[in-house]
DRENBA-748853 format. One record per residue: residue number from 1; residue in three letters; y negated, x negated, z of N, C-alpha, C in turn. Coordinates in steps of 0.1 Angstrom, whole numbers, plus 2048, in hexadecimal, padded with zeros to 3 digits. Example, Ala and Ser with C-alpha at 12.3 -4.5 7.8 and 13.67 -1.06 7.14 Angstrom:
BEGIN
+-----+-----+-----+-----+-----+-----+-----+-----+-----+-----+-----+
!   i !  aa !  ny !  nx !  nz ! cay ! cax ! caz !  cy !  cx !  cz !
+-----+-----+-----+-----+-----+-----+-----+-----+-----+-----+-----+
!   1 ! ala ! 839 ! 77C ! 84E ! 82D ! 785 ! 84E ! 821 ! 77C ! 84E !
!   2 ! ser ! 816 ! 780 ! 847 ! 80B ! 777 ! 847 ! 800 ! 77F ! 84F !
+-----+-----+-----+-----+-----+-----+-----+-----+-----+-----+-----+
// end
This chain:
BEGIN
+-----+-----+-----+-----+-----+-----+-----+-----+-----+-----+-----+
!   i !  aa !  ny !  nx !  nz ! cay ! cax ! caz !  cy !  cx !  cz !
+-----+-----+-----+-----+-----+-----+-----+-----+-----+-----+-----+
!   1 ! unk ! 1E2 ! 5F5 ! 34C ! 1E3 ! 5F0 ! 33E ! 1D5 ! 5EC ! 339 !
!   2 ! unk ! 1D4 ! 5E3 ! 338 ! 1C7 ! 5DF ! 32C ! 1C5 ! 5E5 ! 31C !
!   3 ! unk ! 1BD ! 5E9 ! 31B ! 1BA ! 5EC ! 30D ! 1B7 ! 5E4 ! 307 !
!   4 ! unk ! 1BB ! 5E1 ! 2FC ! 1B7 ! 5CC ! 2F3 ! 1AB ! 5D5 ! 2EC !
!   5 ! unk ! 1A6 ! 5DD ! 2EA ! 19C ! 5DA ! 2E0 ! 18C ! 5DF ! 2EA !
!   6 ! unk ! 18F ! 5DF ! 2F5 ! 185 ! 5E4 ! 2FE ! 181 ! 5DB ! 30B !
!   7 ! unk ! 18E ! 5D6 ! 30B ! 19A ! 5D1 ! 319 ! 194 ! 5D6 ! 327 !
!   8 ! unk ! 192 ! 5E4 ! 320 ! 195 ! 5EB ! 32F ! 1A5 ! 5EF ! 334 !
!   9 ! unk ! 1A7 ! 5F2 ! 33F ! 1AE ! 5F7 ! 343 ! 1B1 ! 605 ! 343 !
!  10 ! unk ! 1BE ! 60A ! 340 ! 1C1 ! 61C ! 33D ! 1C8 ! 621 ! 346 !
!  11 ! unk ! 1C9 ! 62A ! 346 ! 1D3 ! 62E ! 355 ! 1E2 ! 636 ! 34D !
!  12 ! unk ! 1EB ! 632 ! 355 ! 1F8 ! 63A ! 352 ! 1F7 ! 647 ! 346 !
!  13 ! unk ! 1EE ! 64F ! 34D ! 1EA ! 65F ! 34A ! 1E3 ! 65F ! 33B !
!  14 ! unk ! 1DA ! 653 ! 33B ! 1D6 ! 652 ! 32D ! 1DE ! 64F ! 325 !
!  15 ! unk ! 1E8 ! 646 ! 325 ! 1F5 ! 641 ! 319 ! 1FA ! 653 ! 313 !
!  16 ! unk ! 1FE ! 659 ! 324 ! 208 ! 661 ! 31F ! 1FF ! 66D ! 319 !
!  17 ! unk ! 1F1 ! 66B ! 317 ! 1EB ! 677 ! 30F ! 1ED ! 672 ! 2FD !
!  18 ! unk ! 1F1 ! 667 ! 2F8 ! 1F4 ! 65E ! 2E9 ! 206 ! 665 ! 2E9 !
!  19 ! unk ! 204 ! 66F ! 2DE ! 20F ! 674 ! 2DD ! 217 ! 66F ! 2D3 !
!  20 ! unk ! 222 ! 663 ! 2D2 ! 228 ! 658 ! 2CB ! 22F ! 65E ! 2CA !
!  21 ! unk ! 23D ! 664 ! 2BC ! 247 ! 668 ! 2BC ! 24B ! 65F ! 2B0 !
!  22 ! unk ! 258 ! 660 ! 2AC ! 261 ! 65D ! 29E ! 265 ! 668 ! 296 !
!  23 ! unk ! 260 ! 668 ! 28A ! 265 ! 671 ! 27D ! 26B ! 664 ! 271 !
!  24 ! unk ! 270 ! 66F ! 26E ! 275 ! 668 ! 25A ! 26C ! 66A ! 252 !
!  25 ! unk ! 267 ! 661 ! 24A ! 262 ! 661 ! 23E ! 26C ! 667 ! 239 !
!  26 ! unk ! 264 ! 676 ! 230 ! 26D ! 683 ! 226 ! 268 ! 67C ! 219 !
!  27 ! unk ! 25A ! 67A ! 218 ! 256 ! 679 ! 207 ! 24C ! 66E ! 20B !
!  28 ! unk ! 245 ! 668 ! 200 ! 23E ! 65A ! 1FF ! 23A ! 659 ! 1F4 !
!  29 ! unk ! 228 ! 659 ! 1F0 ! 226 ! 659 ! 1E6 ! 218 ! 654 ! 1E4 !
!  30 ! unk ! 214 ! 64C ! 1D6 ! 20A ! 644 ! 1D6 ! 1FD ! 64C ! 1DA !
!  31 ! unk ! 1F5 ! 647 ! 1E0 ! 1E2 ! 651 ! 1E1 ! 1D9 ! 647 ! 1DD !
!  32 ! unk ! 1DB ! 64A ! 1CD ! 1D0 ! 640 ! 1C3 ! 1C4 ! 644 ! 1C8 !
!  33 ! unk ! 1BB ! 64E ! 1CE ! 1B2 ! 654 ! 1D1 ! 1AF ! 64B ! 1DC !
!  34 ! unk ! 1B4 ! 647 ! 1E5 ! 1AE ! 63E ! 1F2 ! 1A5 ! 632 ! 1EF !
!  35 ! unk ! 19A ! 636 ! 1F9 ! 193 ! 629 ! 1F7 ! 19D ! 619 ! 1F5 !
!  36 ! unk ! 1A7 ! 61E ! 206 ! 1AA ! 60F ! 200 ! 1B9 ! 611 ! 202 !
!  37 ! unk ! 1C3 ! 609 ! 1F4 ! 1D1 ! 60B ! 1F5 ! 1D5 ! 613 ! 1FE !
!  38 ! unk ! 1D9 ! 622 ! 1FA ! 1E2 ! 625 ! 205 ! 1F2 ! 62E ! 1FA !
!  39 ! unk ! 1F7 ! 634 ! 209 ! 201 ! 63E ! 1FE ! 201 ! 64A ! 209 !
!  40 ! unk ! 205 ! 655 ! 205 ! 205 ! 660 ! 20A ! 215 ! 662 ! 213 !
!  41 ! unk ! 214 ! 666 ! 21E ! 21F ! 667 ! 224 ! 221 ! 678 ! 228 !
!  42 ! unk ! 230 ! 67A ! 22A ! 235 ! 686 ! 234 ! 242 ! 682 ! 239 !
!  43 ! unk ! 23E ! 683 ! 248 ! 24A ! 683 ! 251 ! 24B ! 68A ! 256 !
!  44 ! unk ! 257 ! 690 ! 25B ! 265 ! 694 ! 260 ! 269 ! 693 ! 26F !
!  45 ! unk ! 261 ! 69C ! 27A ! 25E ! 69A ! 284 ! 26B ! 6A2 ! 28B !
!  46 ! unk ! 26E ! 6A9 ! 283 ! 27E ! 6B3 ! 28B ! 278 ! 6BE ! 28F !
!  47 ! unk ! 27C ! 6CA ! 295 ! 27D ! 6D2 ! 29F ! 271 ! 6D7 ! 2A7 !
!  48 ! unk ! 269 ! 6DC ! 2A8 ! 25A ! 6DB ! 2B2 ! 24F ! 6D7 ! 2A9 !
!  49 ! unk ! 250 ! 6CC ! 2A4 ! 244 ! 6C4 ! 29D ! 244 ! 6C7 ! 28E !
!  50 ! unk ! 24D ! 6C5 ! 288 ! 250 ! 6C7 ! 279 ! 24E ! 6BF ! 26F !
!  51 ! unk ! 246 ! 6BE ! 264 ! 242 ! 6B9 ! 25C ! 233 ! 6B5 ! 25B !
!  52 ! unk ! 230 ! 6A7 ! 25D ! 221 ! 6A5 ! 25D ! 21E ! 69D ! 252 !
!  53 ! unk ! 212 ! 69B ! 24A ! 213 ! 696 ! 23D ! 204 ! 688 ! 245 !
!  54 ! unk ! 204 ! 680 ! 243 ! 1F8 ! 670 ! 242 ! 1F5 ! 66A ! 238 !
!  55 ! unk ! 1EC ! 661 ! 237 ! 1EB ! 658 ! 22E ! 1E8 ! 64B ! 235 !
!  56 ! unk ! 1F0 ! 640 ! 22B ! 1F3 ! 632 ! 233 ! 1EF ! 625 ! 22A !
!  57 ! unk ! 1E7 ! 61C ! 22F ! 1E7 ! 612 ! 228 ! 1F2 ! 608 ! 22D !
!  58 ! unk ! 1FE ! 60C ! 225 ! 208 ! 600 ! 229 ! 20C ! 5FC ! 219 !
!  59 ! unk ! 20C ! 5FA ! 210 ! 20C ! 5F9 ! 204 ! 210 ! 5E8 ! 200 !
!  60 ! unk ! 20E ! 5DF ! 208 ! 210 ! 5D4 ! 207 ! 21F ! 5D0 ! 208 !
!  61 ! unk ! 225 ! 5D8 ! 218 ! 236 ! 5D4 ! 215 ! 23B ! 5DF ! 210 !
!  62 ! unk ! 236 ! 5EA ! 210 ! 240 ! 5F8 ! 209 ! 23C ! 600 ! 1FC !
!  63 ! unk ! 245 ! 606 ! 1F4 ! 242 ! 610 ! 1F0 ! 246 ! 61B ! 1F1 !
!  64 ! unk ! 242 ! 627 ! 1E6 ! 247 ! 634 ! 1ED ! 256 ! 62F ! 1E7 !
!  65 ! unk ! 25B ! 628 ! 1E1 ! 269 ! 62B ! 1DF ! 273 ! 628 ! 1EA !
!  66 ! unk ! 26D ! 61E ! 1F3 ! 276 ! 61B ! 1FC ! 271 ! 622 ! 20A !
!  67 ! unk ! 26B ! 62C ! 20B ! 264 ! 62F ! 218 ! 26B ! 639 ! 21B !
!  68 ! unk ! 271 ! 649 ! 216 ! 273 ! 653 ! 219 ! 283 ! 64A ! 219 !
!  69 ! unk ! 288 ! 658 ! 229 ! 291 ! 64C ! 234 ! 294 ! 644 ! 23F !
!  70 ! unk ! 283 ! 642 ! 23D ! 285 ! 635 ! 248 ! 279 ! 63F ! 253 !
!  71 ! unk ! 27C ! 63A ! 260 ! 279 ! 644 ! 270 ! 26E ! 63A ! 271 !
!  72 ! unk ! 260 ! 640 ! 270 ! 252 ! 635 ! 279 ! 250 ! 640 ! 280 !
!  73 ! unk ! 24A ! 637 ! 28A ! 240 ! 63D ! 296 ! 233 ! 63D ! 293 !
!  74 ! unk ! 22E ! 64E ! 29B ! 224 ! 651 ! 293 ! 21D ! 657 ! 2A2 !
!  75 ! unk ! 20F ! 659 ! 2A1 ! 209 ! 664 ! 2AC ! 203 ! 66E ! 2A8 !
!  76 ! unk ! 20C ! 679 ! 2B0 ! 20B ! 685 ! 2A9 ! 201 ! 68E ! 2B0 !
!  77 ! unk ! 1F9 ! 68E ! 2B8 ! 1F0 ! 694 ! 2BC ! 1E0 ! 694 ! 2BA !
!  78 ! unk ! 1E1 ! 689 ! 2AE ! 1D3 ! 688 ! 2A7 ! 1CC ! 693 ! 2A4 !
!  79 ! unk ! 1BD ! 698 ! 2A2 ! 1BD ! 6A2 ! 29B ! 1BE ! 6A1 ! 288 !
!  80 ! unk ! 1BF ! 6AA ! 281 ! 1BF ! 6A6 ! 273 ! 1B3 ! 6A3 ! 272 !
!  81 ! unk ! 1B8 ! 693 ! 26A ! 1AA ! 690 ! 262 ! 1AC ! 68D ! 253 !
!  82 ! unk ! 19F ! 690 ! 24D ! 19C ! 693 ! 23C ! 19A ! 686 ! 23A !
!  83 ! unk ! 1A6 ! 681 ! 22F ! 1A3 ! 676 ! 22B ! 1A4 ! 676 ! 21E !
!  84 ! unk ! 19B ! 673 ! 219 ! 193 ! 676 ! 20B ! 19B ! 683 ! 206 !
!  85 ! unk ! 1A1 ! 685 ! 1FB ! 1A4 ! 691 ! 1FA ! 1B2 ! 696 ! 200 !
!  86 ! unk ! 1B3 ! 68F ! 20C ! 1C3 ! 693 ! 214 ! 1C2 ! 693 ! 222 !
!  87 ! unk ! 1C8 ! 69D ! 227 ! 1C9 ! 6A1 ! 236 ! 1CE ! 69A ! 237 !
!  88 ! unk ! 1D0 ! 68E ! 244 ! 1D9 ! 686 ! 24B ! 1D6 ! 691 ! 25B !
!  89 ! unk ! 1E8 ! 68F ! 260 ! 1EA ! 69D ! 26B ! 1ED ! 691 ! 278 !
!  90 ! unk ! 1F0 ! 685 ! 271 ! 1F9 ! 67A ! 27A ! 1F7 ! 66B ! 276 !
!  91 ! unk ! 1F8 ! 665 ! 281 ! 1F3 ! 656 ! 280 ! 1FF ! 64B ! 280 !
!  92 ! unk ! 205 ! 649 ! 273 ! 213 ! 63E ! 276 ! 20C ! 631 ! 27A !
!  93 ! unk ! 216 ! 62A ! 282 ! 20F ! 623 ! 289 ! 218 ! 615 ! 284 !
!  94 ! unk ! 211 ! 608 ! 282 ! 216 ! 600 ! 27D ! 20B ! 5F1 ! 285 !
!  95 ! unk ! 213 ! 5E5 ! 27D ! 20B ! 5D7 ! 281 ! 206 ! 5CF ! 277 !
!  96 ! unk ! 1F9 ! 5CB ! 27A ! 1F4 ! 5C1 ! 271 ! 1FF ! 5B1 ! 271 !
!  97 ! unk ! 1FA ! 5B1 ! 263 ! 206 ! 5A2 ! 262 ! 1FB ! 597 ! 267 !
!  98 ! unk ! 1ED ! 5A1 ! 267 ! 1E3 ! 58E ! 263 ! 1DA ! 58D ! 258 !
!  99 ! unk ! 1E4 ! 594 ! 24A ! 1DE ! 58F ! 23F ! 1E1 ! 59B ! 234 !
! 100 ! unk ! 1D6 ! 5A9 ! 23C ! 1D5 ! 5B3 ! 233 ! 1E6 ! 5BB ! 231 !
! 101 ! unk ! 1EF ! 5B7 ! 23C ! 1F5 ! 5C1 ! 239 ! 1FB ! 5CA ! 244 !
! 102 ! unk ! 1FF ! 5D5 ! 248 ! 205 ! 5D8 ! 24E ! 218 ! 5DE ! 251 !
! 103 ! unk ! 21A ! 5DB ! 25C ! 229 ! 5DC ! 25F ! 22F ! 5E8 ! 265 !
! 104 ! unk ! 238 ! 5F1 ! 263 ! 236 ! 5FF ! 266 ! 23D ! 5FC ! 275 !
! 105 ! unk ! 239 ! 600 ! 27A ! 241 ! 602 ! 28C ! 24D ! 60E ! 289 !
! 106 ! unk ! 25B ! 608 ! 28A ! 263 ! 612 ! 286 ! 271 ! 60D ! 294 !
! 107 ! unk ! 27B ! 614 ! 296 ! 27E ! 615 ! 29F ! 28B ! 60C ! 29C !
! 108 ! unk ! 295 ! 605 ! 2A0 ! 29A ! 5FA ! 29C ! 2AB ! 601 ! 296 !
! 109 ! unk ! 2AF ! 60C ! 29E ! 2BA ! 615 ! 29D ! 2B3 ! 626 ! 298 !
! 110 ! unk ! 2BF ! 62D ! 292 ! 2B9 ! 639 ! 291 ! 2BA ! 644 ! 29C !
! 111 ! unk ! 2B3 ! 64B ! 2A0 ! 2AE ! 64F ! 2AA ! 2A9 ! 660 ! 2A6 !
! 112 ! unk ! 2A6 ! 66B ! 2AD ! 2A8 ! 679 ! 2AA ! 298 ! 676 ! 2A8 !
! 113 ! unk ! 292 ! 683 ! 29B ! 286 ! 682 ! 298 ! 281 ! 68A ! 2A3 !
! 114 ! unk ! 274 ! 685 ! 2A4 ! 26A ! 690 ! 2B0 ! 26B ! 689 ! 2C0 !
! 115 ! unk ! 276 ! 67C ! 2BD ! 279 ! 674 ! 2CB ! 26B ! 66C ! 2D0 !
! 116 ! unk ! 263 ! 673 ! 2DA ! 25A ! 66C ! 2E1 ! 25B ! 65D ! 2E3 !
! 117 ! unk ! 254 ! 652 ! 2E0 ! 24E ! 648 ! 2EA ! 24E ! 647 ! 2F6 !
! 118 ! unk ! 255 ! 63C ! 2FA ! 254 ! 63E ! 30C ! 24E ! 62F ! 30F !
+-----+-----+-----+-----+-----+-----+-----+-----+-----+-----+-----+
// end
């Protein structure tokens, strides 16, 4: 596999150490505090993993009203990091449109929370 932002090559073993699963957004709420646009997330990982809380700059296509519900993929083996005044535990993972916004990576059917990436 090539890495696009390095374009090295990774080996098998390195993918499967990026621990990718699917949770539910439980709650969704604005973080006027962020440098830049964001909202505060916690998802719903099921069983093993539990409840992890992030913060997201997706603000362009969503709000919290329509977010808690819907299953994104996240990587859950980050360590916590301090983002301005909020622990983020997990990294939802989403796509640039191009033009400042991003698109959440969410699974097309519903699917059991805590379901690994393959």
């Amino acid at each position: 596999m090539i890495d696009s932002a390095t374009g090295a090559e990774i080996s098998f073993d390195d993918f499967l150490k990026v621990d990718i699963r699917v949770g539910t957004i439980i709650r969704a709420e604005p973080y006027p505090e962020a440098r830049h646009p964001a909202f505060k997330l916690w998802v719903d990982f099921g069983e093993g993993i539990g409840e992890r809380k992030t913060s997201a700059q997706i603000t362009k296509y969503y709000t919290p009203e329509d977010l808690p519900g819907r299953q994104v993929c996240a990587v859950v083996n980050f360590p916590p990091k301090q983002i301005g005044k909020f622990m983020s535990e997990i990294l939802v993972l989403g796509f640039s449109d191009g033009s400042d916004g991003i698109v959440l990576m969410m699974p097309e059917r519903p699917v059991p929370n805590g379901g690994r990436m393959h």
